[in-house]
Residue frames as a rotation matrix with the C-alpha (Angstrom) as fourth column:
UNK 1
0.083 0.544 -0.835 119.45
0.699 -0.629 -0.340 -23.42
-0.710 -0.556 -0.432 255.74
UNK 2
-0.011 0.503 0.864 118.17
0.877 -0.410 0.250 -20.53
0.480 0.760 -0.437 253.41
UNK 3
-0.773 -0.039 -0.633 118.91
0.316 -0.889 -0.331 -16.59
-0.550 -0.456 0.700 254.22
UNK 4
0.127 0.761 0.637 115.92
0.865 -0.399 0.304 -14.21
0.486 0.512 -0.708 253.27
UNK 5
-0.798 -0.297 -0.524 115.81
0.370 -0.928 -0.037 -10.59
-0.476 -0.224 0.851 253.13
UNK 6
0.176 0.943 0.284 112.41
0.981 -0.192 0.031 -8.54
0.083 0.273 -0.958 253.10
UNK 7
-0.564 0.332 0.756 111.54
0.221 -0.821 0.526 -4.98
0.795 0.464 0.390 252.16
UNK 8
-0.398 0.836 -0.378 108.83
0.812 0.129 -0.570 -4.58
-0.427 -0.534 -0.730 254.83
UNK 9
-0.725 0.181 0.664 106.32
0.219 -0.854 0.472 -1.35
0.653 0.488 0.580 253.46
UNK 10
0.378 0.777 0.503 104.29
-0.053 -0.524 0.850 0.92
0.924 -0.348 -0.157 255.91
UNK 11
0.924 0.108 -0.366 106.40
0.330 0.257 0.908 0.44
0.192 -0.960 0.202 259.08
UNK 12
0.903 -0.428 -0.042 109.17
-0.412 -0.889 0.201 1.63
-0.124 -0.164 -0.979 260.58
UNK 13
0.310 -0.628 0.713 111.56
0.123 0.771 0.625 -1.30
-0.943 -0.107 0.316 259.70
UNK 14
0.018 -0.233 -0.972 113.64
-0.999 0.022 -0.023 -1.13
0.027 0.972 -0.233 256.48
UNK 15
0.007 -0.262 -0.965 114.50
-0.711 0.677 -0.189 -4.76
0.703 0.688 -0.182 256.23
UNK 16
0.603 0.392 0.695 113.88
-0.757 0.556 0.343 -8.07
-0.252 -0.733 0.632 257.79
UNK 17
-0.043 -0.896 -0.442 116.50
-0.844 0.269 -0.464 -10.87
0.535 0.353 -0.768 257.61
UNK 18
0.727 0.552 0.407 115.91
-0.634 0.768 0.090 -14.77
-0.263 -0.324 0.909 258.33
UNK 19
-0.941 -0.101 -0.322 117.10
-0.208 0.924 0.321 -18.28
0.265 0.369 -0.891 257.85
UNK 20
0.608 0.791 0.062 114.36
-0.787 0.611 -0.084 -21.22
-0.105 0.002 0.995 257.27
UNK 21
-0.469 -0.717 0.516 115.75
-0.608 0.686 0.400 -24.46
-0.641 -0.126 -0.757 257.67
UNK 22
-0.934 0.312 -0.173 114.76
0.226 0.893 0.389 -27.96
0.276 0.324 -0.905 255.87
UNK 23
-0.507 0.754 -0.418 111.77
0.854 0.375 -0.360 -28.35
-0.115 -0.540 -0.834 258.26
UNK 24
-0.131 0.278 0.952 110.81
0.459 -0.834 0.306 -24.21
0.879 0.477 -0.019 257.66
UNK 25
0.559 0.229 -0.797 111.44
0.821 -0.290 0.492 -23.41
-0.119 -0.929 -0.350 261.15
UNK 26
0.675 -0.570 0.469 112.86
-0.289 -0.789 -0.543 -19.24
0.679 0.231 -0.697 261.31
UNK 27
0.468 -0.452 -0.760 116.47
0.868 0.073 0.491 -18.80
-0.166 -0.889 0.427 262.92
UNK 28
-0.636 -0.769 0.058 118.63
0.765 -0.620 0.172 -15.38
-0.096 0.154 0.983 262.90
UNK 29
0.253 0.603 0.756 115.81
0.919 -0.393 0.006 -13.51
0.301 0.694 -0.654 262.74
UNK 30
-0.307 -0.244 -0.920 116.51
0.782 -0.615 -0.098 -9.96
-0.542 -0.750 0.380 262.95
UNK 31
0.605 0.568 0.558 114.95
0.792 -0.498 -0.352 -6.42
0.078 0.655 -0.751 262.02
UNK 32
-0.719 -0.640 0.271 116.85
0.625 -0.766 -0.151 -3.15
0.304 0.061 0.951 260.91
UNK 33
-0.881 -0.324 0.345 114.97
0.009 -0.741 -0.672 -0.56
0.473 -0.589 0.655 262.45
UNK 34
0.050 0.942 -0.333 111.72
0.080 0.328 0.941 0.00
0.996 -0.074 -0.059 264.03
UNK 35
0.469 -0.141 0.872 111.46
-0.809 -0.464 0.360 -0.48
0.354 -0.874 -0.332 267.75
UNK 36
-0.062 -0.976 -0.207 114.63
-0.887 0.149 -0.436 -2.00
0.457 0.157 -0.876 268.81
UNK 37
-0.588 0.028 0.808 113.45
-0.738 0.390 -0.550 -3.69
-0.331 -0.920 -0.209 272.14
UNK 38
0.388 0.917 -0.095 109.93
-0.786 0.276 -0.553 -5.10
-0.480 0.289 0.828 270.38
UNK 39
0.822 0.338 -0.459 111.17
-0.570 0.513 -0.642 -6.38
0.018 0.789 0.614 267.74
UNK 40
-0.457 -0.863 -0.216 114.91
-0.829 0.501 -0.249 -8.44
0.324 0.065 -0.944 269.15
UNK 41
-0.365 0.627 0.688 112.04
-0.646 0.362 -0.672 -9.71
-0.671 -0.690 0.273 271.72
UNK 42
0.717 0.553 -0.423 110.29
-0.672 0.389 -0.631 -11.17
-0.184 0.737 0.650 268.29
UNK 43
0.303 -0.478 -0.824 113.17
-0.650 0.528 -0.546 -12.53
0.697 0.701 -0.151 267.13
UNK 44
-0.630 -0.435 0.643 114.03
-0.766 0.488 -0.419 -14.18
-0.131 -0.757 -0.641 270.57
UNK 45
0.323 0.873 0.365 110.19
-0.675 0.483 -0.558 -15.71
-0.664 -0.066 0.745 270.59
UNK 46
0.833 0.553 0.013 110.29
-0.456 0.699 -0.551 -17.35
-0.314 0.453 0.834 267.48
UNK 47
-0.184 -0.951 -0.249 113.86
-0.982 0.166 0.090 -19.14
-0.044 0.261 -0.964 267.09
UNK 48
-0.933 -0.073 0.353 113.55
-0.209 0.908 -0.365 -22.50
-0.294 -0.414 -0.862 266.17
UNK 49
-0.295 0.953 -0.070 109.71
-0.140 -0.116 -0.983 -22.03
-0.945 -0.280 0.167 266.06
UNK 50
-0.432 0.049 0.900 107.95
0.795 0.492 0.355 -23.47
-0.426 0.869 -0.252 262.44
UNK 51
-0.911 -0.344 0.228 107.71
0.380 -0.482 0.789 -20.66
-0.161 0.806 0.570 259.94
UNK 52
-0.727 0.670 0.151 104.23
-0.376 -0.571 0.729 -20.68
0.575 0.473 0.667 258.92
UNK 53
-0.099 0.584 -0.805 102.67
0.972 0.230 0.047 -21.25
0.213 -0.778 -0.591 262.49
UNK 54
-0.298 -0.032 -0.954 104.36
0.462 -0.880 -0.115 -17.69
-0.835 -0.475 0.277 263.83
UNK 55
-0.939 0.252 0.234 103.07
-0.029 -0.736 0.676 -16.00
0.342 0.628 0.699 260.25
UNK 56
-0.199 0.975 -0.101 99.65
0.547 0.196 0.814 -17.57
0.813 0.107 -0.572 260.99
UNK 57
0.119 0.173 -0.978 99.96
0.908 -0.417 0.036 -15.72
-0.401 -0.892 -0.207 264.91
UNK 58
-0.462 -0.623 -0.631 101.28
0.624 -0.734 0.268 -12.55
-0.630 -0.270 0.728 263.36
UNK 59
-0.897 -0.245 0.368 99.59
0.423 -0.228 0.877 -11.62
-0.131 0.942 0.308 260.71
UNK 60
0.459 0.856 0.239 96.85
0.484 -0.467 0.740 -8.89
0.745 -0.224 -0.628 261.09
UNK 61
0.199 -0.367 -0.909 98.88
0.960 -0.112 0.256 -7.36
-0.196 -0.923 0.330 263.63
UNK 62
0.772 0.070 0.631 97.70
0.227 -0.959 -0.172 -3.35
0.593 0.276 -0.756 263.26
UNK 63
-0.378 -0.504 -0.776 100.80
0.653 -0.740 0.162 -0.48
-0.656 -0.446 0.609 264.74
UNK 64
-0.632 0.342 -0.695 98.90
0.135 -0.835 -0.534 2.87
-0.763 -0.432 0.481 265.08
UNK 65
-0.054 0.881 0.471 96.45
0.174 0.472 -0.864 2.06
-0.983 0.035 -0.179 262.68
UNK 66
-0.284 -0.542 -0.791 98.52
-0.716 -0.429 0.551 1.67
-0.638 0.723 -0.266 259.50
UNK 67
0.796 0.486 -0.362 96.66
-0.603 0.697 -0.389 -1.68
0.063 0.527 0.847 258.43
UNK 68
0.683 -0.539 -0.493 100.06
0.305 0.823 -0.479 -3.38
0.664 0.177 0.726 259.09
UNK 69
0.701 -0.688 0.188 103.46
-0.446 -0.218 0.868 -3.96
-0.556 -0.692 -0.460 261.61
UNK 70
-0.219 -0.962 -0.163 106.66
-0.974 0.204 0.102 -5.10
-0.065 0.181 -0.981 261.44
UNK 71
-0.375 0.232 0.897 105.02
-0.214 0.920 -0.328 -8.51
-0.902 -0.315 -0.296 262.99
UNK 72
0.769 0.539 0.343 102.47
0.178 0.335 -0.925 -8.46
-0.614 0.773 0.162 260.01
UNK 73
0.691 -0.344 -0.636 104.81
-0.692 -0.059 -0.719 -7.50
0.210 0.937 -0.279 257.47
UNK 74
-0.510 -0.788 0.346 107.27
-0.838 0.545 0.007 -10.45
-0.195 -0.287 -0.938 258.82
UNK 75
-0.360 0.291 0.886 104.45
0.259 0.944 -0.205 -13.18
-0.897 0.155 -0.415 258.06
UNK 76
0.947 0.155 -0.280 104.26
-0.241 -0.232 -0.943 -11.84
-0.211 0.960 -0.182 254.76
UNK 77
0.424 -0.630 -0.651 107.19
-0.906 -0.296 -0.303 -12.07
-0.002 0.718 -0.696 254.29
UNK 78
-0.275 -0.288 0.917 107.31
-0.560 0.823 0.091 -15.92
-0.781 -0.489 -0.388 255.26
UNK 79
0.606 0.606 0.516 104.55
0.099 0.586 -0.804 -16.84
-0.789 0.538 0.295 253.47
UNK 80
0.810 -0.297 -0.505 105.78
-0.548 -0.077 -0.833 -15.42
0.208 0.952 -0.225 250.12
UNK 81
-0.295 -0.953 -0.066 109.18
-0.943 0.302 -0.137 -17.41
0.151 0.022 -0.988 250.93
UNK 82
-0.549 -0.034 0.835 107.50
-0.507 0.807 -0.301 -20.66
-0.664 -0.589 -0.461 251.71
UNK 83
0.578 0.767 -0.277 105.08
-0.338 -0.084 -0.937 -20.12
-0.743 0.636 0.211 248.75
């Protein structure tokens, strides 16, 4: 298993923090701020769950019409790791 640490930009998270196994499925995910509830809830969802399925669900996901979320900036930050 593989730790990753994202930047996120435009949102209210500083940093995002993963594992990807072998298979690229996310575990540990977890976000430094933002909205606390929302986003443990995210990380509950996708434990276990293959990597670049939940980027492909998340991604385009608008908060208050900044052009990006925490969600979107979390399948960005797959992809580029899987890339």
């Amino acid at each position: 298993m593989k730790h990753y640490t994202y930047a996120p930009k435009g949102v209210c998270s500083r940093q995002i923090d993963y594992d990807l196994d072998e298979e690229g499925k996310i575990y540990n995910l977890k976000f430094e701020g933002g909205c606390n509830g929302n986003l443990k809830a995210i990380g509950r969802l996708l434990e276990g769950t293959d990597a670049r399925r939940a980027a492909e669900i998340l991604k385009g996901n608008d908060c208050k019409g900044r052009g990006t979320s925490c969600a979107d900036q979390l399948s960005k930050a797959v992809l580029e790791a899987l890339a």
